[in-house]
C-alpha positions in Angstrom: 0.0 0.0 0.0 0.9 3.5 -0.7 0.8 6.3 1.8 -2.7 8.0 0.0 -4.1 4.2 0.0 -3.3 4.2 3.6 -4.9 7.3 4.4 -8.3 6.6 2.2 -8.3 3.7 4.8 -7.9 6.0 7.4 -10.4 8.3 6.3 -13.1 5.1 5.6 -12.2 4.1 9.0 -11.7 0.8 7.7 -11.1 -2.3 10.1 -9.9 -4.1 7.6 -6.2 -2.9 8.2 -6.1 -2.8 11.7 -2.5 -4.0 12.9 -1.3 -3.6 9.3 -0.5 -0.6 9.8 -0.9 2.6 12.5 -0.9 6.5 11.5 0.3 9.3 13.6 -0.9 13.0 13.5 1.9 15.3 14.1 0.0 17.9 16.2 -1.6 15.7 18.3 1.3 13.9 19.4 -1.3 10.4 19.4 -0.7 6.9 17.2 -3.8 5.4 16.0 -5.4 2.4 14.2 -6.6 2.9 10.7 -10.5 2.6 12.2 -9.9 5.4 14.6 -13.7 6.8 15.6 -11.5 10.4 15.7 -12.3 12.9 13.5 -10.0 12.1 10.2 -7.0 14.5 10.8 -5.4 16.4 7.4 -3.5 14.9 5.3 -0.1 16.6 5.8 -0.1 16.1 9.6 -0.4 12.3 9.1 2.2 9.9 9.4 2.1 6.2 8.6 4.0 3.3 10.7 4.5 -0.5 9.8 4.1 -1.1 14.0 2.9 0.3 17.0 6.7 0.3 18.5 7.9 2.3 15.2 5.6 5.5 16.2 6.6 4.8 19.7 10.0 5.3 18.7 8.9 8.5 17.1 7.9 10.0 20.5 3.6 9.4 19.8 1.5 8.2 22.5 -1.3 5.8 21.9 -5.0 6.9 21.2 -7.3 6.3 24.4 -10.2 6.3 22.1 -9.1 3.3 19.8 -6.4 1.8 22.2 -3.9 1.0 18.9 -1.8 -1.9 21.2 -5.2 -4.1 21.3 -5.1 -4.7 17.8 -4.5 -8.1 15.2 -1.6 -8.8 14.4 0.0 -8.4 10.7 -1.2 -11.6 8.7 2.4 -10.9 7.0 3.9 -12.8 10.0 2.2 -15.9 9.4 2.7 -16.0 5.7 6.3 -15.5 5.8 9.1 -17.4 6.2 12.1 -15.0 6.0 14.1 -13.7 9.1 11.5 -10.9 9.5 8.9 -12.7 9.5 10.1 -15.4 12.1 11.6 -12.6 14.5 8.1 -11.2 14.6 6.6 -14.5 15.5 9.2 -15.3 18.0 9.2 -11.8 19.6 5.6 -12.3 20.1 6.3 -15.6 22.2 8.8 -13.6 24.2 11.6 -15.0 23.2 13.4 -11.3 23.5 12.4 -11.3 27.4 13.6 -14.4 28.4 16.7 -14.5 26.3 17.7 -10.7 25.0 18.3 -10.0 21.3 21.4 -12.9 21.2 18.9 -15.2 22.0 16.5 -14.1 19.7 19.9 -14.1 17.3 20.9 -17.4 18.1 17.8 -19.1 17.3 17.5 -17.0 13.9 20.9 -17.7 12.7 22.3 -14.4 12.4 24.1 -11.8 14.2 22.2 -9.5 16.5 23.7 -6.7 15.0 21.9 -8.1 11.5 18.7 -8.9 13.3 18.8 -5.2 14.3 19.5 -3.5 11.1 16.7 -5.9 9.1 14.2 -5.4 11.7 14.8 -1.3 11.7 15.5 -0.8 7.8 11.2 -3.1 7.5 9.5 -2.2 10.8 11.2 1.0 11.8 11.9 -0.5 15.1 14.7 -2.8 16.6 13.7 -6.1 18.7 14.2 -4.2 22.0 11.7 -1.6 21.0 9.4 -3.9 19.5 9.0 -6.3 22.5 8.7 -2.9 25.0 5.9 -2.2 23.1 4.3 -5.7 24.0 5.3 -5.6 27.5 3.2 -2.5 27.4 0.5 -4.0 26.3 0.2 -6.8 28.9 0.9 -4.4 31.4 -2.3 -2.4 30.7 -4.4 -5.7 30.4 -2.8 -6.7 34.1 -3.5 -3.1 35.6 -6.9 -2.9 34.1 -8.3 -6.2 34.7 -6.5 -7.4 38.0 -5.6 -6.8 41.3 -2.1 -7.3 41.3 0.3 -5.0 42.9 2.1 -2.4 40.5 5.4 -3.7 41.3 4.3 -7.4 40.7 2.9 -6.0 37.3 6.0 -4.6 36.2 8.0 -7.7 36.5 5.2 -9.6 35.0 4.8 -7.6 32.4 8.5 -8.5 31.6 10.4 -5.0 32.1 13.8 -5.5 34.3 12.7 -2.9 36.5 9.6 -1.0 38.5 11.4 2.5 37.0 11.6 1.3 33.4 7.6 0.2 33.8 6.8 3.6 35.2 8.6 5.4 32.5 7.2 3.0 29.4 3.8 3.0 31.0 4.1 7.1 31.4 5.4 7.5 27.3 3.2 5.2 25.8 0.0 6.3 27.5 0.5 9.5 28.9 -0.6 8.2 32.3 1.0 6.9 35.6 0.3 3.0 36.0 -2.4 4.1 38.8 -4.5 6.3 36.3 -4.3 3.7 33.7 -5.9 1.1 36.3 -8.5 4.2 37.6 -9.5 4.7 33.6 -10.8 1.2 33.5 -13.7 2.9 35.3 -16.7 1.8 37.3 -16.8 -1.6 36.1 -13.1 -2.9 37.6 -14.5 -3.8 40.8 -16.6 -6.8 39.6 -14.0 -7.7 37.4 -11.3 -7.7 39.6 -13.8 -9.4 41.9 -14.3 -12.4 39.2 -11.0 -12.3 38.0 -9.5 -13.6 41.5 -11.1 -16.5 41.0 -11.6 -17.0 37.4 -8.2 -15.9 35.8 -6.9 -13.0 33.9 -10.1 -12.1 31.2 -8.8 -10.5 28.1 -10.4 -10.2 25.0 -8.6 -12.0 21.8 -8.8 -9.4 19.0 -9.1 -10.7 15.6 -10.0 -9.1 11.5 -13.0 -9.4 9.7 -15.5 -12.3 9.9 -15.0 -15.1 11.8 -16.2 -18.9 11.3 -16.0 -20.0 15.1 -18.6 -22.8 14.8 -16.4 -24.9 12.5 -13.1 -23.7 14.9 -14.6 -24.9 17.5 -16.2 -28.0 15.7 -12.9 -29.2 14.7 -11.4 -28.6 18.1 -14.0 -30.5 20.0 -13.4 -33.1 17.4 -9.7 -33.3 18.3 -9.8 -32.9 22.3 -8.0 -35.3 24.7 -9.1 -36.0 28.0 -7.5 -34.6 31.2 -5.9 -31.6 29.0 -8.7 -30.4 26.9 -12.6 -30.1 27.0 -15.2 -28.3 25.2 -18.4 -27.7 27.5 -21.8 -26.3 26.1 -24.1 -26.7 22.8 -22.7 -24.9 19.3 -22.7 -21.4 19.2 -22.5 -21.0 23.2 -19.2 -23.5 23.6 -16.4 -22.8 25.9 -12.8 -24.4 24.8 -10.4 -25.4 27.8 -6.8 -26.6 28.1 -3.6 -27.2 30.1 -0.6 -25.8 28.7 3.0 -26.2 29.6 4.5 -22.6 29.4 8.2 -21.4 29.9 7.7 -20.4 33.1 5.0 -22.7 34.6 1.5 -23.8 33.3 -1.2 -22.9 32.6 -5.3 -23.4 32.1 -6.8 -21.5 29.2 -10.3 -21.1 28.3 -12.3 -19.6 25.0 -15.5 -19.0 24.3 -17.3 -19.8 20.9 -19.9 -16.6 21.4 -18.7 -13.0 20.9 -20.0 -9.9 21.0 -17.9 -8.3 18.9 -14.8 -8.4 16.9 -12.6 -10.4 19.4 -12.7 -14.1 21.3 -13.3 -13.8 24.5 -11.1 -15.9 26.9 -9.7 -16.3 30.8 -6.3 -17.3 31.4 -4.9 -19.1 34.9 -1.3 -18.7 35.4 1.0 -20.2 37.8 3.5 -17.5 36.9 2.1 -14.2 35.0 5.1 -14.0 33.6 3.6 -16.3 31.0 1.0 -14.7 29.9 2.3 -13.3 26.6 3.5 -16.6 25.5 -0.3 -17.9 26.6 -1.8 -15.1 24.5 0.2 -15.9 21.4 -0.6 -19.5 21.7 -4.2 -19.0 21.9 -3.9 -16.5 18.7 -2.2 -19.0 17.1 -4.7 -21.6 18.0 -7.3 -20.1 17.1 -5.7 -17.9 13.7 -6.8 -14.8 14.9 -3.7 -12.6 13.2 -5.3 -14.0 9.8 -6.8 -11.5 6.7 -9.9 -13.2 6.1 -10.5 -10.5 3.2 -7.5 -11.1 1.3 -8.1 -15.4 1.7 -11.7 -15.0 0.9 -11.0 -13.0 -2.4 -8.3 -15.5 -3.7 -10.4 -18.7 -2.8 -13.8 -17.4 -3.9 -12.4 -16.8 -7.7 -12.1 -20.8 -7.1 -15.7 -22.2 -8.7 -14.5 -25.5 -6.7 -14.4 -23.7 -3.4 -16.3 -20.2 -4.1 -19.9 -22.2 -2.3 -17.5 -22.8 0.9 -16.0 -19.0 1.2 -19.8 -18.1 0.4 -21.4 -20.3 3.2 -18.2 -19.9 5.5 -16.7 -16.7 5.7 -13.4 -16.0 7.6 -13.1 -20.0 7.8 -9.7 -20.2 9.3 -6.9 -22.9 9.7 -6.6 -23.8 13.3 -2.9 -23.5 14.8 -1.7 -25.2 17.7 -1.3 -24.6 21.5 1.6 -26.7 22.1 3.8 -27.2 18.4 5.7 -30.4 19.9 2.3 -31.9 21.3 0.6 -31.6 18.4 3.6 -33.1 16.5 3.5 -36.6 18.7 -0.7 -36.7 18.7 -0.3 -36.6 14.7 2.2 -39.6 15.2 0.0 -42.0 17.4 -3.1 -40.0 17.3 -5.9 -39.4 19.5 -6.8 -42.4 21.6 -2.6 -43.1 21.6 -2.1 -39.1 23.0 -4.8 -40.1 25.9 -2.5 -43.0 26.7 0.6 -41.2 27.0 -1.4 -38.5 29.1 -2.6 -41.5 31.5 0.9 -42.8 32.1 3.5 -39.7 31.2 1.8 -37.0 32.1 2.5 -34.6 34.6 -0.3 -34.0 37.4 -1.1 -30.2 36.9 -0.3 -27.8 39.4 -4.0 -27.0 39.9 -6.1 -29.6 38.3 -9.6 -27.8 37.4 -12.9 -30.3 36.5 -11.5 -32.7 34.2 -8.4 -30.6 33.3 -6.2 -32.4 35.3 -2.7 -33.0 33.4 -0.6 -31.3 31.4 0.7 -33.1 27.8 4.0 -34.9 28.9 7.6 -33.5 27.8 9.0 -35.1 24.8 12.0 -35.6 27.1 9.8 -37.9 29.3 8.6 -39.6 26.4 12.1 -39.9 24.9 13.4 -42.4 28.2 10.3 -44.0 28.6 7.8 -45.4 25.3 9.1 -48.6 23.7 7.7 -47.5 19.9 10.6 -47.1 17.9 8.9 -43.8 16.0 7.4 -41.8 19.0 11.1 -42.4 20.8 13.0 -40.8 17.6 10.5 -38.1 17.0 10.3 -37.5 20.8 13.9 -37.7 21.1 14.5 -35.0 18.3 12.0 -32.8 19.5 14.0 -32.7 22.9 17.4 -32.6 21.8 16.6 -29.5 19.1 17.3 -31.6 15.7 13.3 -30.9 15.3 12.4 -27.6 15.9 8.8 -26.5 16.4 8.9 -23.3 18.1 7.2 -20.4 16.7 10.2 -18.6 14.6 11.6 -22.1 12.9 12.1 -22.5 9.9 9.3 -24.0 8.2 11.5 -25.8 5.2 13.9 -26.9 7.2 11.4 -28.6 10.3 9.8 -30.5 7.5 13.0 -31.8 6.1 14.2 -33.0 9.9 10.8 -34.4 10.4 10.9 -36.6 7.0 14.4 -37.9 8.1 12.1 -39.8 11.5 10.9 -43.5 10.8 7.2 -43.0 10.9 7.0 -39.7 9.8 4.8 -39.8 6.2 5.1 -37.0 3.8 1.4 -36.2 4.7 2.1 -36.4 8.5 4.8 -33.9 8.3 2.6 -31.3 6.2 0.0 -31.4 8.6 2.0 -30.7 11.2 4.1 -27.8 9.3 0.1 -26.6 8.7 -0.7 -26.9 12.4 1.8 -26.8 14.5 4.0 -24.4 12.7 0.9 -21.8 11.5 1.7 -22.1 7.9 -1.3 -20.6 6.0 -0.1 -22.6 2.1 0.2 -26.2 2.9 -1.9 -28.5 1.1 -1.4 -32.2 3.3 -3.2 -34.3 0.8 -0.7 -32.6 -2.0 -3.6 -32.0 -4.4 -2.8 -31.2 -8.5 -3.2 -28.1 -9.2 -3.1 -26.4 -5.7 -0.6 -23.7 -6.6 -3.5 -21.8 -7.7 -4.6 -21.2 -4.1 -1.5 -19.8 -2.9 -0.7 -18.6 -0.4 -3.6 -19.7 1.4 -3.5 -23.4 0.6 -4.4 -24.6 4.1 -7.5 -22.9 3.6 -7.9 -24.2 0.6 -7.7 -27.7 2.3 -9.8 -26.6 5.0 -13.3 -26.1 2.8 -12.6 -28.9 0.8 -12.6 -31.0 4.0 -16.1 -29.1 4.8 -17.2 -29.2 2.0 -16.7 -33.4 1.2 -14.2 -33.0 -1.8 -11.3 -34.8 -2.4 
C-alpha cells in the first residue's frame, strides 16, 4: 500500500487494516489504528507506521479512544518465512524477554547486529523496541483487569525494573500505571472481583469475519481428555486446556460466542510471567492474526471452493497450542495421546474439572515409550534436531521431520500446517493447488467441509 491508500483507509475508518499498519498525527502527538472513531486528521499532519513500536520510537502516545496496542496482528507474519517474519513470531512468544536479542539471534541464525539493522530498515523499530511495546501491552491488560500490585505487574509484564515500567507506561499512554488502572472505570470492581477466581479475562482481538462454529467443531473433534474439554451446545461453547508454558502452566479457556470483533477468553497462570506466550498460543490456535478479506478473495475466484468461502466466511486454519504436542498426537493419534497423558503426564499444578494433566515433555517420552517412532520423534523434538517453536524455519522442520521413521510426507505437512501456523500447505498434496497460494491450508480446510477430495 501507498501512503494515500493508507490514508483513504484512514479516512473510511476501515477495520480491515487494523494492525497492518498505524498512523500518527503530528499535532496531536497520538498513534492510531486505521479505524480510529476520531475525527480524520489532514493529510499533511499524518504519518504512517508498519508497528505500534515504530511511532513509539517517534515519540507518539497511543490513542485512548481506539487503544492501537489491542489490535491483530500483521497476517504478514504468518505468511512469511524469511528472518522478518520469524523474529516477529518469536518476539511475540517472548523470546526477547527471556533471552535478550542474542537469544533471539541465536535461534534465527544471524548476528544480533543483523537482526537489528533488518528489523529497523522493514518495521522502523529494533527487537528491543518492538518487545517494549508488547510488555506495554500486557501491562495495561494486568492493571486494568486485576488486582495485582504495581510492582508485581512490572516484572510480570517482563520489564527489568519498577522505573523502566513507570517510565514505558508514562510514554506510551501518557498516564501513571495508577490512572491507567483508575481509567478502566466503574466496572473494575466486579471484574477484579471475578478475575481472583476465574483468571486473567482478556479479550482476543481478531479481522474481519469469523467462522467459530467450524473452529470450534474441529477442536471438539480433536480434544483429549485430562488436558482439553469443550463444554456447552454450538454457538454457546467454551474451549479449555492445560498448557506447559516457559515459566509454569497454565489453564486457558475460549469461548465460541462473541460480542464483537474479538474471542473472549480467561487465562490461569501459575506464573504471569507467561501470559504473553499464553496469549500468542491462543492467537495461534485459534488464527486470529489471519486476513480473512485477502483469503476469501483468492479462494472465492475458485468455482470449486467459491460455495464454501460463500457459506463460510473467515473459515480459518486452526494453529496449535503446544507445536511439539501436536507433533507426537499426529504420530500416534488421538486415543494413543490419551495414553501417553494416563501414564507420562505430569499432574497439573492446579487440576480444574477434568483438566487435570498437562501433555508430557518429549524428554519424558524420549526415556520412557518402547515404539521405535514416537522415541526418535520424541527424542528429536527434545534434543533441538526438530524444531517446532514459533520462529523455525518452516522448510527446514519439515525436512528434519521426513528424516524420522514413521513420519509420512502427509504427517509432516499437517503438522508444518498446524503446529508451525503455515497458511499454504496443502497435506493431501492436491494437483493443481498452486492456484490457491498462499492460502492453501484454507484451501484444504473447505474442501474437507465441503466433502471434496
Amino acid at each position: 500500500m501507498d501512503e494515500q491508500t493508507r490514508y483513504e483507509a484512514v479516512s473510511g475508518r476501515d477495520a480491515r487494516f487494523d494492525g497492518e499498519f498505524f498512523f500518527a498525527v503530528e499535532t496531536t502527538g497520538i498513534y492510531c489504528r486505521p479505524s480510529c472513531p476520531a475525527v480524520t486528521p489532514k493529510r499533511k499532519n499524518v504519518r504512517f507506521f508498519p508497528t505500534a513500536a515504530a511511532a513509539q520510537g517517534n515519540g507518539f502516545r497511543a490513542c485512548r479512544r481506539c487503544r492501537p496496542d489491542a489490535v491483530p496482528g500483521s497476517a504478514d507474519w504468518n505468511v512469511r518465512a524469511d528472518v522478518v517474519g520469524r523474529a516477529m513470531r518469536m518476539i511475540g512468544d517472548g523470546v526477547v524477554d527471556r533471552e535478550g536479542v542474542p537469544g533471539l539471534a541465536h535461534r534465527l541464525g544471524y548476528s544480533s547486529r543483523q537482526v537489528q539493522r533488518q528489523l529497523n530498515a522493514e518495521l522502523g523499530a529494533g527487537p528491543v523496541a518492538l518487545a517494549r511495546a508488547q510488555r506495554a501491552h500486557t501491562a495495561r491488560v494486568l492493571l486494568q483487569t486485576t488486582t495485582l500490585p504495581v510492582t508485581e505487574i512490572a516484572f510480570a509484564s517482563g520489564f527489568a525494573s519498577v522505573r523502566q515500567f513507570n517510565d514505558t507506561i508514562r510514554q506510551i499512554y501518557a498516564r501513571t500505571p495508577s490512572a491507567l488502572r483508575a481509567e478502566a472505570g466503574t466496572g473494575l470492581g466486579a471484574a477484579v472481583r471475578e478475575a481472583r477466581t476465574t483468571g486473567v479475562p482478556l479479550r482476543l482481538a481478531r479481522r474481519g469475519p469469523y467462522a467459530a462454529r467450524e473452529a470450534f467443531d474441529l477442536l471438539a473433534g480433536e480434544t483429549v481428555a485430562r488436558i482439553e474439554e469443550v463444554s456447552g451446545e454450538p454457538g454457546t461453547r467454551t474451549y479449555r486446556r492445560t498448557l506447559r508454558l516457559p515459566y509454569g502452566t497454565g489453564i486457558v479457556a475460549v469461548d465460541e460466542r462473541s460480542a464483537g470483533p474479538w474471542l473472549d477468553a480467561r487465562i490461569h497462570l501459575t506464573d504471569l510471567r507467561d501470559l504473553t506466550t499464553a496469549v500468542q498460543r491462543l492467537r495461534r490456535l485459534f488464527d486470529l492474526d489471519a486476513d480473512p478479506y485477502a483469503v476469501d478473495e483468492r479462494l472465492g475466484a475458485d468455482p470449486r471452493l467459491a460455495p464454501g468461502v460463500a457459506a463460510r466466511p473467515g473459515l480459518r486454519s486452526p494453529g496449535a497450542a503446544d507445536p511439539e504436542e501436536f507433533a507426537v498426537r499426529t504420530l500416534v493419534g488421538r486415543l494413543g495421546a490419551e495414553r501417553l497423558v494416563e501414564a507420562y503426564g505430569k499432574v497439573a499444578d492446579v487440576p480444574c474439572g477434568g483438566l487435570t494433566h498437562v501433555f508430557p515433555e518429549p524428554g519424558v517420552l524420549a526415556g520412557a515409550v518402547d515404539d521405535p517412532a514416537l522415541r526418535a520423534l520424541a527424542a528429536a523434538l527434545a534434543d533441538g534436531d526438530v524444531r517446532l517453536d514459533a520462529g523455525a524455519d518452516r522448510d527446514e522442520a519439515e525436512r528434519a521431520l521426513l528424516r524420522l521413521p514413521g513420519i509420512e510426507p502427509a504427517a509432516a505437512a499437517l503438522i508444518r500446517m498446524r503446529a508451525l501456523g503455515d497458511p499454504d500447505v496443502d497435506p493431501e498434496g492436491r494437483p493443481g493447488s498452486e492456484r490457491w497460494r498462499p492460502w492453501r491450508s484454507y484451501a484444504a480446510r473447505h474442501l474437507s467441509l465441503l466433502g471434496l477430495p
